[in-house]
C-alpha positions in Angstrom: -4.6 -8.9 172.4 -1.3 -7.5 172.5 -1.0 -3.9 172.7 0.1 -1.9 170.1 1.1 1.8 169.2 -1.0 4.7 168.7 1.1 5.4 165.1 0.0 1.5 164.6 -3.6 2.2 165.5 -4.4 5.4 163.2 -2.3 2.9 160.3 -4.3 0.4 160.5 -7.6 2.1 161.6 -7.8 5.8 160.2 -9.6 8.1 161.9 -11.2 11.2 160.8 -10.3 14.4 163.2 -12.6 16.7 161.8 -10.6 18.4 159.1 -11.0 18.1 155.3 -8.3 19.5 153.0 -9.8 22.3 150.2 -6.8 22.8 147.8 -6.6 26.6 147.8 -8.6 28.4 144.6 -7.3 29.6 141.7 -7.9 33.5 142.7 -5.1 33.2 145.0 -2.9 31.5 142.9 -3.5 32.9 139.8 -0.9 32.4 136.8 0.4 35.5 135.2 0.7 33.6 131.9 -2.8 32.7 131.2 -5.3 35.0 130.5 -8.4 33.8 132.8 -10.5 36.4 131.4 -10.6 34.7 127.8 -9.5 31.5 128.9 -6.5 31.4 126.7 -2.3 31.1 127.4 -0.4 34.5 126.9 2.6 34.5 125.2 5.1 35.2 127.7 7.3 38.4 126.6 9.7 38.5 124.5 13.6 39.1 125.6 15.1 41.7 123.9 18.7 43.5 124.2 18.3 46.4 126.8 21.7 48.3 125.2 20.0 48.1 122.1 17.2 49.8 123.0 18.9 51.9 124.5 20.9 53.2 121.7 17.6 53.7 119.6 16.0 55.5 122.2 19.1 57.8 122.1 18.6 57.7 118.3 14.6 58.6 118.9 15.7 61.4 120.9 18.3 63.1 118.8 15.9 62.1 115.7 13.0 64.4 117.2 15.1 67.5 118.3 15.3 70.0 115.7 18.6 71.0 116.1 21.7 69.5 117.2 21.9 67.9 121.1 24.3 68.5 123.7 25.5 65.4 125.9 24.1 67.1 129.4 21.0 67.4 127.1 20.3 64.1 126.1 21.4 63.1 129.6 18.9 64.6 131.7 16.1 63.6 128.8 17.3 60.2 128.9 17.9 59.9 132.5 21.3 58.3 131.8 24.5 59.0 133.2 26.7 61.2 130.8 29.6 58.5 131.6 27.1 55.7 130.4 25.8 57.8 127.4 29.3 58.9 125.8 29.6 54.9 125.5 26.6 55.0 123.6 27.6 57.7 121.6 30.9 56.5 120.7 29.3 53.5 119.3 26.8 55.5 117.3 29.5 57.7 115.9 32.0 54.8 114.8 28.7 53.3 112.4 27.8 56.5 111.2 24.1 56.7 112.7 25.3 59.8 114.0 27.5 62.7 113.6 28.9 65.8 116.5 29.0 69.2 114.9 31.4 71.8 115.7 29.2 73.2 118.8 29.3 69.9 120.6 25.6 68.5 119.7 25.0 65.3 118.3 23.0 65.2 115.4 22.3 62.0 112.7 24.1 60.8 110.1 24.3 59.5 107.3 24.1 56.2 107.9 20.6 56.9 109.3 19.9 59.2 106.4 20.6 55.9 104.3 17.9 53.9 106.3 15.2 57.0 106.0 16.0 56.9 102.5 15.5 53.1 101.7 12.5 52.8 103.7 10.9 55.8 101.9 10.9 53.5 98.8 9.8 51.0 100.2 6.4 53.2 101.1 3.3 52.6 99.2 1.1 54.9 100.3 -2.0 53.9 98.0 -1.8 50.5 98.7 -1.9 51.4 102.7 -5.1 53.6 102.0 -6.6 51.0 100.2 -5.9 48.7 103.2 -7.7 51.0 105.9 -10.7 52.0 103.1 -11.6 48.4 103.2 -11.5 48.4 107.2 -13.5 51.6 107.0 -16.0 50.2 105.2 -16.4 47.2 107.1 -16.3 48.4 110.9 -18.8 51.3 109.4 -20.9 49.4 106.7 -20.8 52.5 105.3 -20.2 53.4 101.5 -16.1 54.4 101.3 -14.0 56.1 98.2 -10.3 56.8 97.6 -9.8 59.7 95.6 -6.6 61.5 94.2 -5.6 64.8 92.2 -4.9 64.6 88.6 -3.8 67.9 88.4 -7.4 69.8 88.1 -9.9 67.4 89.3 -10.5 64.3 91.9 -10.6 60.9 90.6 -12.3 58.0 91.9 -9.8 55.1 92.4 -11.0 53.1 94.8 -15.5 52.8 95.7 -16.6 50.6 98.1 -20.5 49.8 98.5 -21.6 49.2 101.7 -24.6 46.8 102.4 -27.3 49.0 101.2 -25.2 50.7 98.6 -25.9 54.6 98.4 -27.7 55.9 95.8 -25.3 58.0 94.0 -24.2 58.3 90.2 -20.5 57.5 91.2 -18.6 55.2 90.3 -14.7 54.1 89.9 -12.8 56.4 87.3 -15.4 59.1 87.8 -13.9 62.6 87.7 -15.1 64.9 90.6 -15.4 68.8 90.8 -13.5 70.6 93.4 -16.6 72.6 94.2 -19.3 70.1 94.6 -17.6 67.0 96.4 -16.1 66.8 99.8 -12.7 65.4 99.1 -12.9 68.1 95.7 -12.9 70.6 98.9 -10.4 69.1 100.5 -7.6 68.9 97.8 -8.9 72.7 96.6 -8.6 74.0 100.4 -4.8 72.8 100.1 -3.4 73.9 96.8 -0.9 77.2 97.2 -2.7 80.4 97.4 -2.3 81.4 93.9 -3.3 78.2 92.4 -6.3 78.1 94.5 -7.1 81.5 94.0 -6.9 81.3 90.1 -9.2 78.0 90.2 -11.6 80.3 92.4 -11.7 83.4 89.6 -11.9 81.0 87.1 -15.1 79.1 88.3 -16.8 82.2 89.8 -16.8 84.5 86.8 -19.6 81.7 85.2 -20.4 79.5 88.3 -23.1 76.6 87.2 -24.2 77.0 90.4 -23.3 77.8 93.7 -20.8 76.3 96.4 -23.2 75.1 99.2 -23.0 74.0 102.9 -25.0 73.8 105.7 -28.2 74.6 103.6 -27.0 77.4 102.0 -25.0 78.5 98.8 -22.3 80.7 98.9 -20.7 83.6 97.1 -16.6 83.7 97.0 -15.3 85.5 99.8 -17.9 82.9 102.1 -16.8 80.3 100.0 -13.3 81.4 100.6 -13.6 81.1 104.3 -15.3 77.8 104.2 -11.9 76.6 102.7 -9.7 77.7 105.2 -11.7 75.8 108.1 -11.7 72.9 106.0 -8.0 72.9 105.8 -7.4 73.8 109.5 -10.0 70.8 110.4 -9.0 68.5 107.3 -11.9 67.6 107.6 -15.3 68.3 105.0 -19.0 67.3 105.7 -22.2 67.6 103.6 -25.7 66.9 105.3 -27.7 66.8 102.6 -26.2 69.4 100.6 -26.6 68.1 97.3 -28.5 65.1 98.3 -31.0 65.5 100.6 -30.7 61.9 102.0 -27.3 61.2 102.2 -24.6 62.9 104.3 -21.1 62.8 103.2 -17.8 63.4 105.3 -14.0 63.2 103.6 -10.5 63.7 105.4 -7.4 63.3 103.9 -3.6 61.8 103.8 -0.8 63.5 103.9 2.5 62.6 102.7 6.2 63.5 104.2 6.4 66.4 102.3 3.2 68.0 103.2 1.5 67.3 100.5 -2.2 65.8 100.2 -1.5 61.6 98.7 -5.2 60.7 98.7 -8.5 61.6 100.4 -11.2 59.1 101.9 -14.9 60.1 102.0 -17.6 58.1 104.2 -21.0 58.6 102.5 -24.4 57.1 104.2 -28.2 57.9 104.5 -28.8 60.9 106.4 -31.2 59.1 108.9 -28.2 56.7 110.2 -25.1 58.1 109.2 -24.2 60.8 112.3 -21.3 62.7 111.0 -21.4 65.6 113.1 -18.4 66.5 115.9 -18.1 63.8 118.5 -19.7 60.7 116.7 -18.3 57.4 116.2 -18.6 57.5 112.1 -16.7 60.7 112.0 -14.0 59.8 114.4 -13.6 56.0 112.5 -12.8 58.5 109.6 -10.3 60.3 110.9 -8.6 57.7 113.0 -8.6 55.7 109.6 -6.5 58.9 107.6 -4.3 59.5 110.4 -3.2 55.8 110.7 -2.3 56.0 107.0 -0.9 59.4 107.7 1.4 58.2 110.1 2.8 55.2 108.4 4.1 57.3 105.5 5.6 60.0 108.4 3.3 62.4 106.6 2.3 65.9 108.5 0.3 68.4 107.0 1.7 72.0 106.1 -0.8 74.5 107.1 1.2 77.9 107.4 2.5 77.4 103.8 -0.6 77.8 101.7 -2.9 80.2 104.2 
């Protein structure tokens, strides 16, 4: 037998040497588009235009400051150069999104006042609440209503049962007093002073019966009070005020002028429905007002009717 190489031997006899190959696992190689907790593929990010978002942010900034900003000012809150932001500006000044005043600030224009203005119409603000009402209602099985100001009462537009519907004599269309309902508080606790005070001599010269909370009725001047801390709070709770099984918690919207648009009212049996500070039900509520509150760039104005 002729001898042959070693290369020649391991080819034609292969030999096992004592080591076995383990492709490495996937924690150390781990791909940044797939989502390995929920087994699904990300979708990768999207690429945008960095100098266009960096002429809205300088848009954002001048849009939040109440008076008009100086070029050192926006550059040390934008972290930009003032070389690299006067390119910026120049832009924003030759379309009209901005305007510089006669103390060298920057303010907007009218260009922007033209986009503020058409997206304003395009807001519809009871068509949003009715939206988040319906997710209210279903994250919280809980019975939900809508209710707006017709000038001297609430009315019902908008009552969603829950599961095991409340039992209430309410329905859609229903007119509600300002005394004896949550979101009746609620629009009362905003009006102007002298509105709110001639709704308050008019109802406690006869009162059919008196305001109550927290297990007690009260007179004007507590009722008074009880107002203002529902406007400072926008918030209103009954536990078993009128009901003694059901407890009742409203909040409301506000528009961009200040103004109350609508206010939403959770209502549930006392024995599962925890509305006090700190629970889930109550904080659903109010995340669900402000959401609406926010897409309509509505703030309430507390210092004008105190």
């Amino acid at each position: 037998m002729s001898p042959t190489s070693l290369s020649e031997q391991l080819t034609c006899h292969p030999i096992r040497i004592g080591y076995e190959y383990n492709p490495p696992s996937k924690q150390h190689y781990r791909d940044p588009a797939y989502d390995y907790k929920n087994r699904k593929k990300c979708q990768p990010p999207r690429q945008g235009i960095g100098s266009l978002e960096i002429g809205l942010r300088i848009l954002d900034t001048i849009a939040e400051s109440p008076r008009p900003v100086t070029l050192k000012n926006l550059s040390d809150r934008l972290s930009l150069s003032p070389s690299r932001l006067h390119k910026y500006l120049v832009s924003l000044l030759r379309m009209g999104h901005i305007a510089h005043d006669t103390g060298n600030g920057y303010t907007l224009g009218r260009s922007c006042l033209t986009l503020g203005v058409a997206a304003i119409r395009r807001i519809d603000p009871i068509r949003l609440v009715f939206s988040v009402a319906e997710e209210l209602n279903k994250a919280s099985n809980r019975t939900v209503s809508v209710t707006i100001w017709n000038g001297h009462a609430l009315l019902v537009i908008k009552w969603l049962d829950s599961t095991s519907p409340a039992a209430v004599n309410i329905r859609l269309g229903l007119e509600l007093s300002p005394f004896f309902s949550v979101s009746g508080r609620i629009f009362l606790a905003s009006l102007p002073h002298e509105r709110r005070e001639e709704i308050l001599e008019q109802f406690f010269q006869h009162p059919p019966a008196l305001p109550r909370h927290g297990g007690r009725a009260l007179e004007r001047e507590q009722f008074r009070q009880h107002l203002l801390q529902v406007r400072n709070d926008n918030l209103c709770c009954f536990y078993g005020d009128y009901l003694p099984d059901l407890n009742v918690a409203g909040s409301a919207i506000y528009d961009i002028n200040g103004h109350i648009s609508s206010a939403v009212s959770l209502i549930g049996m006392a024995c599962d429905t925890d509305i006090t500070s700190g629970s889930p039900l109550r904080q659903q509520l109010i995340t669900c007002v402000q959401k609406v509150t926010d897409e309509i760039c509505g703030q309430p104005q507390l210092k004008r009717h105190a």
